[in-house]
PyMOL CGO cylinders between C-alpha atoms (Angstrom):
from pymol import cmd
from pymol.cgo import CYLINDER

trace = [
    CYLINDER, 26.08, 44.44, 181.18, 23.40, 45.89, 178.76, 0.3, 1, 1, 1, 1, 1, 1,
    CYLINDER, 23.40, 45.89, 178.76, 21.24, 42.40, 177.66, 0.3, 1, 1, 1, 1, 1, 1,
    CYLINDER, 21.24, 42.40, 177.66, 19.17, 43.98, 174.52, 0.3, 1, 1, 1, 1, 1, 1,
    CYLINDER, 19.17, 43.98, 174.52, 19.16, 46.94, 172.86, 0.3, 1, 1, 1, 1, 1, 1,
    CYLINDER, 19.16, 46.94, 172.86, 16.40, 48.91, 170.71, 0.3, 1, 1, 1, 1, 1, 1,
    CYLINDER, 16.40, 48.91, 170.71, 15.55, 49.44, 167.11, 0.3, 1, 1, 1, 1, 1, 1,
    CYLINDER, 15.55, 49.44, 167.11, 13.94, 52.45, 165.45, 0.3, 1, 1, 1, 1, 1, 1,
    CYLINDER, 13.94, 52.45, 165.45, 13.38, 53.08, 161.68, 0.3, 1, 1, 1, 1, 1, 1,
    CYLINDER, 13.38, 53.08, 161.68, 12.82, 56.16, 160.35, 0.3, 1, 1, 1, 1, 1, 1,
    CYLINDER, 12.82, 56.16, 160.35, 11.03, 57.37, 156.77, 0.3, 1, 1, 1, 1, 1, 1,
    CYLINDER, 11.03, 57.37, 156.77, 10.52, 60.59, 155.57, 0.3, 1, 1, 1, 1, 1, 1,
    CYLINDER, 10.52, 60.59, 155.57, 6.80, 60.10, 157.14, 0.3, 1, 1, 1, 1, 1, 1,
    CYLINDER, 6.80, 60.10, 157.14, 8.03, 59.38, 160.57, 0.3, 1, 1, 1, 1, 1, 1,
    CYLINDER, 8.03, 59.38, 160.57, 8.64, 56.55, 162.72, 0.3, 1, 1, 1, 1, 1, 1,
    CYLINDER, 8.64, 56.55, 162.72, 7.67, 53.23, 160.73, 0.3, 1, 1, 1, 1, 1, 1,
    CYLINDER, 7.67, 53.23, 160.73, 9.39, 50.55, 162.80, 0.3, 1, 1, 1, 1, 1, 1,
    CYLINDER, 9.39, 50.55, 162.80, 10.09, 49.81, 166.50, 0.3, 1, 1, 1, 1, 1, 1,
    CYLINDER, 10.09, 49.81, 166.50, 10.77, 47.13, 168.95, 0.3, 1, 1, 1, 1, 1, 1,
    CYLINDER, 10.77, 47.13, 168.95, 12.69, 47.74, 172.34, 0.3, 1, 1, 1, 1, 1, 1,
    CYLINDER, 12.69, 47.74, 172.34, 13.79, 43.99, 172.58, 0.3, 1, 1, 1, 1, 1, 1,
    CYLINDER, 13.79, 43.99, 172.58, 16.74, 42.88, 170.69, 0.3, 1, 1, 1, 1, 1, 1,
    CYLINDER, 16.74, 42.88, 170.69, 18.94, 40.81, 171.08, 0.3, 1, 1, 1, 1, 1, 1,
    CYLINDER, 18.94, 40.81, 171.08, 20.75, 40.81, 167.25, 0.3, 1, 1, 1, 1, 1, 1,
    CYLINDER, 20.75, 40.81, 167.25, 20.55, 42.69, 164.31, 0.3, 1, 1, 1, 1, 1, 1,
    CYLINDER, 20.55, 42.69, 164.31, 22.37, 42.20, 161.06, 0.3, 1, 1, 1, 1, 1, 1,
    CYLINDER, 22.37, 42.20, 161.06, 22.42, 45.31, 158.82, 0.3, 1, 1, 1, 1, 1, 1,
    CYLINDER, 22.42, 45.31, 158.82, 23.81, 45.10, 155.07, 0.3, 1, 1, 1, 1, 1, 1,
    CYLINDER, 23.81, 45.10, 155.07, 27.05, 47.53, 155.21, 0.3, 1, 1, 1, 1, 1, 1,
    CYLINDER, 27.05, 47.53, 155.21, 28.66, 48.88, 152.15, 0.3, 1, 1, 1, 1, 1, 1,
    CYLINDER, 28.66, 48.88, 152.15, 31.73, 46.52, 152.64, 0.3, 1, 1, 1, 1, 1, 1,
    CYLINDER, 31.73, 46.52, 152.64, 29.82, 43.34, 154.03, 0.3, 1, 1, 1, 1, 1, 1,
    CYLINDER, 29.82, 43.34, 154.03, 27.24, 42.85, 156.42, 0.3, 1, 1, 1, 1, 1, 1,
    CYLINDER, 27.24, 42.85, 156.42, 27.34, 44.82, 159.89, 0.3, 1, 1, 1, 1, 1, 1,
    CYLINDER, 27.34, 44.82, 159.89, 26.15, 42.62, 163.05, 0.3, 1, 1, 1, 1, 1, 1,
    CYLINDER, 26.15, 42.62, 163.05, 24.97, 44.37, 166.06, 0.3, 1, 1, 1, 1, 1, 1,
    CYLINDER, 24.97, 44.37, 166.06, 24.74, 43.34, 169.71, 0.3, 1, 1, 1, 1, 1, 1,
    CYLINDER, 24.74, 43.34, 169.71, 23.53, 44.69, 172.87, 0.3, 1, 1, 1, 1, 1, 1,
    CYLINDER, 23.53, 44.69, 172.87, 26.87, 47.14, 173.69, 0.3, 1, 1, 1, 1, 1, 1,
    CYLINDER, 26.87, 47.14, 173.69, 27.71, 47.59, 170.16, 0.3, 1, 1, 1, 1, 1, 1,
    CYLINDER, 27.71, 47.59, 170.16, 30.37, 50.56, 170.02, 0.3, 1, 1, 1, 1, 1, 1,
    CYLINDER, 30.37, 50.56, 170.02, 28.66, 53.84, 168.68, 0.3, 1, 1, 1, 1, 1, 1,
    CYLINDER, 28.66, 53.84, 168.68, 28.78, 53.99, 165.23, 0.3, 1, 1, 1, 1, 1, 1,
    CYLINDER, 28.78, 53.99, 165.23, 27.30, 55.78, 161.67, 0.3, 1, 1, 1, 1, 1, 1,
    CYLINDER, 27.30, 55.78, 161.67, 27.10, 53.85, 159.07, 0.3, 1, 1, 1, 1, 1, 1,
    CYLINDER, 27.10, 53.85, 159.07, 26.11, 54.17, 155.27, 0.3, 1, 1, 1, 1, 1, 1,
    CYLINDER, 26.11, 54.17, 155.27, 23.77, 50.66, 154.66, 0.3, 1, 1, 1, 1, 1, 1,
    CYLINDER, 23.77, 50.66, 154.66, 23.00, 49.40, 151.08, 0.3, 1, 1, 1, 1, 1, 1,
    CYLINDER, 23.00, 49.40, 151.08, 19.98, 48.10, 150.01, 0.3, 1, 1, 1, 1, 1, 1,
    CYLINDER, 19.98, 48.10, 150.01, 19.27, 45.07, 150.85, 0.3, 1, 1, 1, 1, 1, 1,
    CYLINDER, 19.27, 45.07, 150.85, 18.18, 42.25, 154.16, 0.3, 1, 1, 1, 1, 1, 1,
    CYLINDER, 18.18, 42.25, 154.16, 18.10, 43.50, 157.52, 0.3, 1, 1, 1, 1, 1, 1,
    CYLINDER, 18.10, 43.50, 157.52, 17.24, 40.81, 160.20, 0.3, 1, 1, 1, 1, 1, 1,
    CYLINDER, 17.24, 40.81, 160.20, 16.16, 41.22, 163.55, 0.3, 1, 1, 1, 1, 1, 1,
    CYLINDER, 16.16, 41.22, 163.55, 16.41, 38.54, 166.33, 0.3, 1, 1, 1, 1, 1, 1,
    CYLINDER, 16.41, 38.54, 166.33, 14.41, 39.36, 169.05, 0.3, 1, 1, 1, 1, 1, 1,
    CYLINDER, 14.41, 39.36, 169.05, 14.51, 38.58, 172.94, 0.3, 1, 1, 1, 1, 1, 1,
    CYLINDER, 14.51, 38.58, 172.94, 11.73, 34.88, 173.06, 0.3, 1, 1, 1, 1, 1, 1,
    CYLINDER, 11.73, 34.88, 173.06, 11.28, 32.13, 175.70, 0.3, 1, 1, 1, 1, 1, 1,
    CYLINDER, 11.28, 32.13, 175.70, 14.10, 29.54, 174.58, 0.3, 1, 1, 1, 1, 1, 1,
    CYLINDER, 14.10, 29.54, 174.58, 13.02, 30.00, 170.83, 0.3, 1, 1, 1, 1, 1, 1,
    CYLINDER, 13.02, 30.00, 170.83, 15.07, 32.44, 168.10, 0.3, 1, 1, 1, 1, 1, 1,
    CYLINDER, 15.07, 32.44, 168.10, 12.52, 35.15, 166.29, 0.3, 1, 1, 1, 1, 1, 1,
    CYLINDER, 12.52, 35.15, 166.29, 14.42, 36.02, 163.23, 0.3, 1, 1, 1, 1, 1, 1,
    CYLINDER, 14.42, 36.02, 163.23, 12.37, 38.80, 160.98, 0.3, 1, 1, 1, 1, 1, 1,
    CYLINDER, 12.37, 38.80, 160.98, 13.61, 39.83, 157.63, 0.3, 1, 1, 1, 1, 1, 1,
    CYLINDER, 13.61, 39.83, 157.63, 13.47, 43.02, 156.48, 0.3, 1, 1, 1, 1, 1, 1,
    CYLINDER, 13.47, 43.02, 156.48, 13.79, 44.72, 153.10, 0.3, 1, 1, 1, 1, 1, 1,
    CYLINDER, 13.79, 44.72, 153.10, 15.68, 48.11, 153.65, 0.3, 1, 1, 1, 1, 1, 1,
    CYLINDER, 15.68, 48.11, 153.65, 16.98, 50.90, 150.99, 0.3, 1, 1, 1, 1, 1, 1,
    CYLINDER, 16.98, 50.90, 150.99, 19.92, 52.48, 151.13, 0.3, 1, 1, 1, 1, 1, 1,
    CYLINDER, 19.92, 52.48, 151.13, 20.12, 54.48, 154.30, 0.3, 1, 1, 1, 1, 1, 1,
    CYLINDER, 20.12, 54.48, 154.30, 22.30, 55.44, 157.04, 0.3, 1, 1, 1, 1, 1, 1,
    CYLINDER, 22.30, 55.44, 157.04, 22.36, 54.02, 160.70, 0.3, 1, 1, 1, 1, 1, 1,
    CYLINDER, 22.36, 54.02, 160.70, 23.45, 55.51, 163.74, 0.3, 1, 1, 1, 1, 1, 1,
    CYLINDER, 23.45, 55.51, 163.74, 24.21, 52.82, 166.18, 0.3, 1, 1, 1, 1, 1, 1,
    CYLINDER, 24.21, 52.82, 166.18, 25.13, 53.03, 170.23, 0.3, 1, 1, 1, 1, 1, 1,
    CYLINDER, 25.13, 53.03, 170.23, 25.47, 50.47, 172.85, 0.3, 1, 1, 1, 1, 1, 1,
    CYLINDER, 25.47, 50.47, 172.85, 21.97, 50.31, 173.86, 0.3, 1, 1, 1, 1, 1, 1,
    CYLINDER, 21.97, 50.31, 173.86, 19.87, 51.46, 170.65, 0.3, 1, 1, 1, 1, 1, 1,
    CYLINDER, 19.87, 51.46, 170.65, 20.26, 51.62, 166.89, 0.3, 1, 1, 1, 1, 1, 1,
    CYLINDER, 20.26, 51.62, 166.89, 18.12, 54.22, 164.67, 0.3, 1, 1, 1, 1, 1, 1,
    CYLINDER, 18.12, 54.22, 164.67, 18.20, 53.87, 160.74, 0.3, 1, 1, 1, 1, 1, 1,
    CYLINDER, 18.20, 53.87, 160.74, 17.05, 56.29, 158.47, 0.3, 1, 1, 1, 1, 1, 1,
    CYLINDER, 17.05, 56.29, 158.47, 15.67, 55.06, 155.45, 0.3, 1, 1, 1, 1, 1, 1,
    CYLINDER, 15.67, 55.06, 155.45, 13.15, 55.90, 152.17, 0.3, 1, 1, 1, 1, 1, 1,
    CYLINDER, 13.15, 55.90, 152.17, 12.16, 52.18, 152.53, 0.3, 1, 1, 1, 1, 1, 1,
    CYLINDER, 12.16, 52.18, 152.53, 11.77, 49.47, 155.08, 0.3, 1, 1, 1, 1, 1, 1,
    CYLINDER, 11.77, 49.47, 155.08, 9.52, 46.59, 154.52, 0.3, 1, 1, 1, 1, 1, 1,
    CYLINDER, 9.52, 46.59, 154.52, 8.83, 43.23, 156.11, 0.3, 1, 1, 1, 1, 1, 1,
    CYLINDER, 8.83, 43.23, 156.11, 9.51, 40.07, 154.01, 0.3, 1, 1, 1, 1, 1, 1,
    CYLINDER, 9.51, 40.07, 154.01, 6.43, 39.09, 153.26, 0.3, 1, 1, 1, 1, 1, 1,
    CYLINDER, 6.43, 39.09, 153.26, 5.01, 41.90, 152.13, 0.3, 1, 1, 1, 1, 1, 1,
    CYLINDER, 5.01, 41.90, 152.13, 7.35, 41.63, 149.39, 0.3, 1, 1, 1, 1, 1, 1,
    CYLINDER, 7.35, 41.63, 149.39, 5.32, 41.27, 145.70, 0.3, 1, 1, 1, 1, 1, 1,
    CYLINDER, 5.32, 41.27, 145.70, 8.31, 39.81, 143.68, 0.3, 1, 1, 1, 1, 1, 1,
    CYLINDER, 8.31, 39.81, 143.68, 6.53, 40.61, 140.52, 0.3, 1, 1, 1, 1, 1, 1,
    CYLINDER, 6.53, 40.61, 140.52, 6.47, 44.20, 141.47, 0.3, 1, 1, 1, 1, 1, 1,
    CYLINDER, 6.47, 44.20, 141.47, 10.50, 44.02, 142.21, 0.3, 1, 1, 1, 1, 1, 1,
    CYLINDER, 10.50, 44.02, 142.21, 10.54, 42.05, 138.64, 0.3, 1, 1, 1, 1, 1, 1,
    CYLINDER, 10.54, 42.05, 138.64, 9.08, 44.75, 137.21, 0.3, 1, 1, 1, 1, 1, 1,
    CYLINDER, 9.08, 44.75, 137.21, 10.88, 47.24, 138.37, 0.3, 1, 1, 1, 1, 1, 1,
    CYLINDER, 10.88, 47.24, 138.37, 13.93, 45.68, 137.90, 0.3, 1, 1, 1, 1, 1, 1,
    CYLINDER, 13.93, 45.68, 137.90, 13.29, 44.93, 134.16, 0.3, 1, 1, 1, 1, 1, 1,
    CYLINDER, 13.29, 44.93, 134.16, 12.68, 49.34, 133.86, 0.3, 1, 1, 1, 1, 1, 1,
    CYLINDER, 12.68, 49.34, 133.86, 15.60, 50.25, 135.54, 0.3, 1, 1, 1, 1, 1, 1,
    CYLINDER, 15.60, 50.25, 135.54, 17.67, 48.06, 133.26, 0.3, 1, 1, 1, 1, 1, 1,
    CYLINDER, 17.67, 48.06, 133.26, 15.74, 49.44, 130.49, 0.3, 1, 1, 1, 1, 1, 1,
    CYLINDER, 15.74, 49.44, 130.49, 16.73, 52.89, 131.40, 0.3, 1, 1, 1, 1, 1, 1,
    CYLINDER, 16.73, 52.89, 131.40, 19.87, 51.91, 132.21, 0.3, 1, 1, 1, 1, 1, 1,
    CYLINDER, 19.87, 51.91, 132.21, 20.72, 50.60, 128.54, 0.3, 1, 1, 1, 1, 1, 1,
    CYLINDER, 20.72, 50.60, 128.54, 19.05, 53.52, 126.73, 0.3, 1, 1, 1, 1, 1, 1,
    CYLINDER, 19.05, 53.52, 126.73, 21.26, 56.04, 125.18, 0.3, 1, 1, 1, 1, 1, 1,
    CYLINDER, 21.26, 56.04, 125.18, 18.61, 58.96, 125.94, 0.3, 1, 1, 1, 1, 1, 1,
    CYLINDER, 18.61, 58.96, 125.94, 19.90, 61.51, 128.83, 0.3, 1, 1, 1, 1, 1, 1,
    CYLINDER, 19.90, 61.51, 128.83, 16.06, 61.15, 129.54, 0.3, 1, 1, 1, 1, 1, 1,
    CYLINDER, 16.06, 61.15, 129.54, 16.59, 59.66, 132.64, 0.3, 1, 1, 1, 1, 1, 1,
    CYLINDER, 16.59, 59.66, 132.64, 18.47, 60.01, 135.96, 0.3, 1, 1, 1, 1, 1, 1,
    CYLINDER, 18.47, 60.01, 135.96, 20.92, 57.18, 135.44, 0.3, 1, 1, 1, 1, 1, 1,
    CYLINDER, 20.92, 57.18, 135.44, 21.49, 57.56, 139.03, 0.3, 1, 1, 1, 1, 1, 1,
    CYLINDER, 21.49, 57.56, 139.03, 18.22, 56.89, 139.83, 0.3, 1, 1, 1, 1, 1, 1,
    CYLINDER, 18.22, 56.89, 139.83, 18.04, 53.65, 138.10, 0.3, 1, 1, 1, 1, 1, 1,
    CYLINDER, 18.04, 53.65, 138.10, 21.01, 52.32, 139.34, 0.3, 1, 1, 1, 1, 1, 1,
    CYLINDER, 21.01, 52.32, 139.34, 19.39, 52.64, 142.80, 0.3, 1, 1, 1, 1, 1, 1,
    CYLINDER, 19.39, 52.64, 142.80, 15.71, 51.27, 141.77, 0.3, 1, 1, 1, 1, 1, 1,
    CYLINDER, 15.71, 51.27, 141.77, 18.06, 48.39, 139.83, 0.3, 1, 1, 1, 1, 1, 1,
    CYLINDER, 18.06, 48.39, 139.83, 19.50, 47.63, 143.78, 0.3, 1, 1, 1, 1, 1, 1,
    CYLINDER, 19.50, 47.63, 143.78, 16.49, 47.91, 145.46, 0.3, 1, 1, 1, 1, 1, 1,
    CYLINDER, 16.49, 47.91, 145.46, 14.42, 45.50, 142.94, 0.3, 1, 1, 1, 1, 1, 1,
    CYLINDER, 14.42, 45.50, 142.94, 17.97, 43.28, 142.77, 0.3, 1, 1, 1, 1, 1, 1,
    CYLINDER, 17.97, 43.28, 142.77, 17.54, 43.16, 146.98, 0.3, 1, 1, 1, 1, 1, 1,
    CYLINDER, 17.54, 43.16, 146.98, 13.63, 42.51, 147.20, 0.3, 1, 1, 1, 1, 1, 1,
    CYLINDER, 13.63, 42.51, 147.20, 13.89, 39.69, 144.57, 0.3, 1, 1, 1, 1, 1, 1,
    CYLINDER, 13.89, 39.69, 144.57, 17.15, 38.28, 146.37, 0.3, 1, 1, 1, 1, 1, 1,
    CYLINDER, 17.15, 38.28, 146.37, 15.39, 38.55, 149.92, 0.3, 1, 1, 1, 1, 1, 1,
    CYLINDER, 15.39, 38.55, 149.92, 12.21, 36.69, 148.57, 0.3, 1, 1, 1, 1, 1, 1,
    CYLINDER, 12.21, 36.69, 148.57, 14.07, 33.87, 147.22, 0.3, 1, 1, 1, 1, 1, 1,
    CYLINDER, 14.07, 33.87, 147.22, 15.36, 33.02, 150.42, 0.3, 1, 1, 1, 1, 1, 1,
]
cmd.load_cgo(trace, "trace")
């Protein structure tokens, strides 16, 4: 019976994330969150942006890390889970009136009439400031 599994995150500038000792990880799925144990059937799936925490294997206490994570995609098996991702930050490293900021553009751009900008775009920075600011306030 497979006890913990391992976690690797993946950026555009190589590995940025990994810990071989898991023993749950929640990931935010398009249609609600997706929880992942040691065994987990093998998977792909598309994530959202938003919270990603990690329990890992302690001595009799739970280590739950939080995770800020932009929309990606996930490829999960019973023993190891790797996400691909632009972004993947921890928690605290989180400056909420950067993600204020940000969100306050986006909607900007999202309300102008100009075919300036990528409305596409925007809509994405608008979920990824919407999930920092949402993380941070928990």
């Amino acid at each position: 019976m497979i006890t913990e599994f391992s976690l690797a995150v993946i950026s555009p500038i190589g590995e940025i994330y990994k810990n071989s000792a898991l023993q749950f990880l929640r990931l935010p799925g398009q249609s609600g969150h997706i929880g992942v144990l040691p065994g987990h059937s093998s998977t792909v799936a598309h994530l959202t942006a938003g919270e990603v925490q990690v329990q890992e294997i302690g001595d009799d206490q739970v280590d739950i890390q939080s995770f800020f994570i932009s929309e990606s995609l996930a490829y999960i098996t019973p023993n190891s889970v790797t996400i691909f991702a632009d972004y993947f930050e921890s928690s605290d490293k989180i400056d909420p009136k950067r993600a204020q900021s940000a969100l306050n553009r986006a909607q900007e751009r999202l309300g102008s009439k100009s075919n300036e900008f990528n409305m596409e775009r925007a809509y994405r920075a608008k979920n990824r400031a919407k999930a920092r600011l949402q993380i941070k306030s928990i």
